[in-house]
C-alpha positions in Angstrom: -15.0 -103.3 67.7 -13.6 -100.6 69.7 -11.8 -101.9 72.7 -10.1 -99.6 75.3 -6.5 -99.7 73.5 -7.5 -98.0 70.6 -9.5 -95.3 73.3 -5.8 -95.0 74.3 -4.1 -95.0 71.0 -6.6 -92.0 70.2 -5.9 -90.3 72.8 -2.2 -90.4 71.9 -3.2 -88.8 68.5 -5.3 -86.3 70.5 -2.4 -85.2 72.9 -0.2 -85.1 69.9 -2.4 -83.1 67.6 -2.9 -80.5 70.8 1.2 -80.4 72.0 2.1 -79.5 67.8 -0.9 -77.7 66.8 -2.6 -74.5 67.8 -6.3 -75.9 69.1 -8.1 -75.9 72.3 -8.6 -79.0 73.6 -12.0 -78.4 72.8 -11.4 -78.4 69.1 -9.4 -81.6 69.6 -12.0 -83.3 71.2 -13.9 -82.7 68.1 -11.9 -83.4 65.4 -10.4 -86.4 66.7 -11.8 -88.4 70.0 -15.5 -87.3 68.3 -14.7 -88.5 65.0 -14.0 -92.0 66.1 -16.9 -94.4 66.2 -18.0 -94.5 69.7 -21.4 -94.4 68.9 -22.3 -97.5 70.0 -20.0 -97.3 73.0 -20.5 -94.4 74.6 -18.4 -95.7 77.9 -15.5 -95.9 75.8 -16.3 -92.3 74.7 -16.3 -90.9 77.9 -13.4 -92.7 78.9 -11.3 -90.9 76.2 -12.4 -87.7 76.8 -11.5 -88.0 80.5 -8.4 -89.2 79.5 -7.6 -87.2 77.5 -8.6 -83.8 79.9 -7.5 -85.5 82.7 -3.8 -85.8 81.3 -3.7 -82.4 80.0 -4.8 -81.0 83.6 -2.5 -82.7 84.8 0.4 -82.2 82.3 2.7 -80.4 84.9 2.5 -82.7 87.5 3.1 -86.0 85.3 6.2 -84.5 84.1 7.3 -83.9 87.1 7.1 -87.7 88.0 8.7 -88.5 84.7 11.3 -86.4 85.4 12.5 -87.8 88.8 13.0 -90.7 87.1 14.7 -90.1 83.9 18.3 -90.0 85.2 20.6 -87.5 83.4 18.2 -86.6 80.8 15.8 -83.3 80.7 12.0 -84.2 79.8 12.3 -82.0 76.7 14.4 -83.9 75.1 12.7 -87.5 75.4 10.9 -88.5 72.2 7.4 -86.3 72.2 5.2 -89.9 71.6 7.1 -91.2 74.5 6.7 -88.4 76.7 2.7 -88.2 75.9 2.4 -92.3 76.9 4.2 -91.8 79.8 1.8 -88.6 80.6 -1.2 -91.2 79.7 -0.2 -93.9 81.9 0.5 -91.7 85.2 -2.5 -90.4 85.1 -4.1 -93.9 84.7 -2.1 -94.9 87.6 -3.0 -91.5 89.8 -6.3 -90.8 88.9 -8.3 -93.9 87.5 -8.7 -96.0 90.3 -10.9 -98.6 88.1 -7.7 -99.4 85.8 -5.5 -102.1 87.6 -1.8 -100.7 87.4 -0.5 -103.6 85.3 -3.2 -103.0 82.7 -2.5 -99.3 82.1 1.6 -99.9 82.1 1.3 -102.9 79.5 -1.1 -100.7 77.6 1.3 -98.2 77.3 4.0 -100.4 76.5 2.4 -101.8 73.5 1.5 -98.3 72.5 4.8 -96.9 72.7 6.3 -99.9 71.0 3.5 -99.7 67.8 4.0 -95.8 67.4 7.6 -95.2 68.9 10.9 -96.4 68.7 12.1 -100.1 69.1 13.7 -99.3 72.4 10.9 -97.7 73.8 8.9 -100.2 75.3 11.5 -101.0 77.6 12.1 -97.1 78.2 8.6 -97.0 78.9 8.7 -100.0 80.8 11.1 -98.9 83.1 10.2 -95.2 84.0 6.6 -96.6 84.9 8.0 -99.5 87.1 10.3 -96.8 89.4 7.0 -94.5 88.6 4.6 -96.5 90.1 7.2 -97.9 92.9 7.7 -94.3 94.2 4.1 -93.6 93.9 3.0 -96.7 95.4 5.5 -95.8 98.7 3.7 -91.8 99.0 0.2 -93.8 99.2 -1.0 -92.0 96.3 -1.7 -95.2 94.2 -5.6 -95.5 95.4 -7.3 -98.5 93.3 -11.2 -99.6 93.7 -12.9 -102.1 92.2 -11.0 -103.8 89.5 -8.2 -101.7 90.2 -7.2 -103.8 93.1 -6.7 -107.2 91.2 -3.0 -106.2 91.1 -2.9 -106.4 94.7 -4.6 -109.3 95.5 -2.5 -111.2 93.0 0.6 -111.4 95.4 1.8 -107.8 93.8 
């Protein structure tokens, strides 16, 4: 069964595949996110391939927000898996307004922590948490549907 972490961890390998290789994201989408067995679920599909387009339109932008909050430490030189997680989740947080916030940032701190370092959940962790605070204060945090359970749980 194909649930929606192993959407993400794709995804991941997607990102990482187009950041170190020479493909278009087209070719990526093939080889990787198409080769995955989303036959029977094509939500989950189309999920990952928003995703996964979604983050690399809006690459700039989501290292930007990284960067404000990596203190005395350039982008560059953050691990490249924890970089792409962090890329993953702000743009869960921005534009997926489905995804409650807690759900994408525990997502992609089990993520990081299966397929980074042992530190980096924490890392992770806490670069979302000022992330999504600073966000969250510009009122560009918009959640519908299920995204609001966050908010109506005392968050």
């Amino acid at each position: 069964m194909i649930n929606r972490r192993k959407v993400r961890e794709t995804v991941l390998q997607a990102l990482y595949a187009h950041q170190l290789g020479e493909y278009t994201p087209s070719q990526v989408v093939d080889t990787i996110i198409k080769k995955e067995d989303f036959s029977k679920e094509k939500e989950l599909r189309r999920f990952a391939e928003r995703l996964f387009f979604r983050t690399l339109e809006h690459e700039e932008e989501l290292d930007e927000i990284t960067s404000k909050h990596i203190r005395n430490w350039d982008i560059q030189r953050l691990a490249l898996i924890d970089r792409l997680v962090l890329r993953i989740a702000i743009c869960e947080l921005l534009y997926f307004e489905e995804i409650p916030t807690k759900v994408s940032i525990n997502e992609a701190i089990e993520i990081a922590k299966r397929y980074s370092t042992a530190k980096s959940g924490r890392f992770i962790n806490g670069i979302l948490d000022a992330a999504l605070t600073d966000l969250d204060e510009q009122g560009r945090i918009n959640k519908k549907g299920r995204g609001l359970i966050q908010k109506t749980l005392g968050n």
